[in-house]
C-alpha positions in Angstrom: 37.0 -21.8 -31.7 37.9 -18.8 -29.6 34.9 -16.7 -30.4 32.8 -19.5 -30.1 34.3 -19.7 -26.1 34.2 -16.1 -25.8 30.6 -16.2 -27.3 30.0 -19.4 -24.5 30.9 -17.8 -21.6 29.7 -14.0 -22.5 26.3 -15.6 -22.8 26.8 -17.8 -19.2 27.4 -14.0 -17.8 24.3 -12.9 -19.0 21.9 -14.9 -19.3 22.5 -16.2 -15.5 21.2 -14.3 -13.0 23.0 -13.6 -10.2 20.6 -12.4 -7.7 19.8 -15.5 -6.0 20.6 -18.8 -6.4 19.4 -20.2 -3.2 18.3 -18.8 0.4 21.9 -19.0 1.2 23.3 -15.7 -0.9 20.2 -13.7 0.7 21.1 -14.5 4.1 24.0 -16.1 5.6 23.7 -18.7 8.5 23.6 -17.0 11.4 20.6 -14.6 9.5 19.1 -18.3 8.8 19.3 -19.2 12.1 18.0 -15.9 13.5 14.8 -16.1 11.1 14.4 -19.8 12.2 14.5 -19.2 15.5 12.0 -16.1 15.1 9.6 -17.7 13.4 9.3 -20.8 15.2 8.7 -18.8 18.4 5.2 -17.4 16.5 4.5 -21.2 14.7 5.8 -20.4 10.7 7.8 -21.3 8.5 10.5 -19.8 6.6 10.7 -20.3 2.9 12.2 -19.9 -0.9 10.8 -20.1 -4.3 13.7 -20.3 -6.2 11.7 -19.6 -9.6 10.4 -16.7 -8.5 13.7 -15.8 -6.3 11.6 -14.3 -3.1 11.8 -14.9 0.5 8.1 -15.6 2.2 6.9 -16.9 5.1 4.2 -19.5 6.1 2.1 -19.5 9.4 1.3 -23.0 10.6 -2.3 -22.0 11.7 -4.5 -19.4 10.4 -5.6 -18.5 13.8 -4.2 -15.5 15.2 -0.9 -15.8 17.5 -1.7 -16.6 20.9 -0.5 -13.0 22.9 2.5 -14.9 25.3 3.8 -16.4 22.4 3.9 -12.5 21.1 5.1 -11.0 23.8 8.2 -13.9 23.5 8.6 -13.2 20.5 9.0 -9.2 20.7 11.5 -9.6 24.1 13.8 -12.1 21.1 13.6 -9.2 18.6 14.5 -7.0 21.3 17.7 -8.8 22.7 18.6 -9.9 19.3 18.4 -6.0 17.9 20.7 -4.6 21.2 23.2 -6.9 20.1 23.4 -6.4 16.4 20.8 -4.1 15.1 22.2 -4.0 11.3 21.7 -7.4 11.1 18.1 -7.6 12.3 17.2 -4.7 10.4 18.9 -6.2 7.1 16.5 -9.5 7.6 13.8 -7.3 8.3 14.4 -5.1 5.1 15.1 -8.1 2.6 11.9 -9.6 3.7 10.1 -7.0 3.2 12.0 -6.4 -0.7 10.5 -9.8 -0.9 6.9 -8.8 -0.3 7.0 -5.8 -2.1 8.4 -8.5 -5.1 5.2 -10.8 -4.5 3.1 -7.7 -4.3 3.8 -6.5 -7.7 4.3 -10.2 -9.2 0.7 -10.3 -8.0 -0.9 -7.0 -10.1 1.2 -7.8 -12.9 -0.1 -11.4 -12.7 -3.6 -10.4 -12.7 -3.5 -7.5 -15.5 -1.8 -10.2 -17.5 -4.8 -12.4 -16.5 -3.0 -15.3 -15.1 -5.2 -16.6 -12.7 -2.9 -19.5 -11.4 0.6 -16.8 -11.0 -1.9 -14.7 -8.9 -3.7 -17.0 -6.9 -0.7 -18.7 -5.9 0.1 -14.9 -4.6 -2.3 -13.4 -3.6 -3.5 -16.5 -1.9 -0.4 -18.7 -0.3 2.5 -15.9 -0.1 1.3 -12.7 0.3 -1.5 -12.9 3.6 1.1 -14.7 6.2 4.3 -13.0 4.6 2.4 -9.8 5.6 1.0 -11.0 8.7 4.7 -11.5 10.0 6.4 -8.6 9.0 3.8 -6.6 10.8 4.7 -8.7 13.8 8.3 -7.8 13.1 8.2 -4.4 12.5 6.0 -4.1 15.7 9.0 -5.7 17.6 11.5 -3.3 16.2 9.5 -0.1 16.4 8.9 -1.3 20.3 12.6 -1.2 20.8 14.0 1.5 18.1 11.1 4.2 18.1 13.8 6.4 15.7 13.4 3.3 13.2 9.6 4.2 13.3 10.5 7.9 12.4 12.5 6.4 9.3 10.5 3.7 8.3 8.6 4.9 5.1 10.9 6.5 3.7 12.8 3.1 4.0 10.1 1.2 3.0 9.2 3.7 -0.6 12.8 2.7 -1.3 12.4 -1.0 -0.8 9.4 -1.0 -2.8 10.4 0.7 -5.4 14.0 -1.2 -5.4 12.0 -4.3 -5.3 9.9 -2.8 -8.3 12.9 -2.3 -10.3 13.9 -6.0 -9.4 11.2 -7.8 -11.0 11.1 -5.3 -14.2 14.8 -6.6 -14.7 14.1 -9.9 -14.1 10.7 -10.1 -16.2 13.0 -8.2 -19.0 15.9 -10.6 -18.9 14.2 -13.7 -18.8 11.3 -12.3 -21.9 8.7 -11.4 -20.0 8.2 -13.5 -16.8 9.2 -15.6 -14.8 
């Protein structure tokens, strides 16, 4: 009876993974809030896919973002980094984890040859997850130029980190999500 509990809760251990459960244990509320905030002010969306456990975001239009709401957009990065700079460069840095993730689910999808995995990438996560980290990294670099002088060596790290991520997860749950 013991070992069978023991056996019970080593496997619950294991076999659960404990990097995300929700959006909630990426970011806490006041992230949330930040992101919503942000990406209202450009017309997207912030959102999870709990089975593949990354972060992405969705532009409302695919037209490009009209320059004033830009420009708003860059002076709310701006305050929002003067105050608490960690914080905007943590959301910053998970998000991009996350495309780095989607990137990589994306070539492994297609050398695997699954068509729907990748299209659902390549196609409905990747383009406008891109499209606003580029606007967010713009706004940083436009108020931290040293951030600009750090940023790819940050950003190999990330990727590979993010790498590494999907490996274990592809390897713990028997070769995909």
């Amino acid at each position: 009876m013991v070992r069978r509990l023991v056996f019970m809760v080593w496997c619950v251990i294991v076999v659960t993974n404990s990097y995300a459960v929700d959006i909630n244990t990426i970011f806490n509320d006041e992230q949330i809030a930040f992101i919503k905030s942000a990406t209202d002010m450009v017309q997207a969306s912030l959102g999870y896919d709990d089975f593949i456990e990354v972060v992405y975001v969705t532009f409302w239009s695919s037209q490009p973002v009209d320059k004033k709401k830009v420009a708003a957009f860059n002076a709310y990065i701006a305050q929002q980094y003067r105050v608490q700079p960690d914080a905007i460069l943590y959301v910053y840095e998970r998000l991009l984890r996350s495309l780095y993730m989607i990137e990589y689910m994306s070539i492994d999808a297609r050398e695997k040859r699954q068509w729907k995995q990748y299209y659902y990438y390549t196609e409905n996560l990747l383009p406008d997850t891109k499209r606003f980290l580029d606007l967010f990294k713009n706004a940083i670099v436009a108020v931290d130029s040293l951030y600009a002088a750090q940023a790819d060596n940050k950003e190999k790290a990330i990727k590979i980190f993010a790498i590494d991520l999907v490996k274990y997860n592809q390897n713990l749950y028997g070769g995909g999500f």
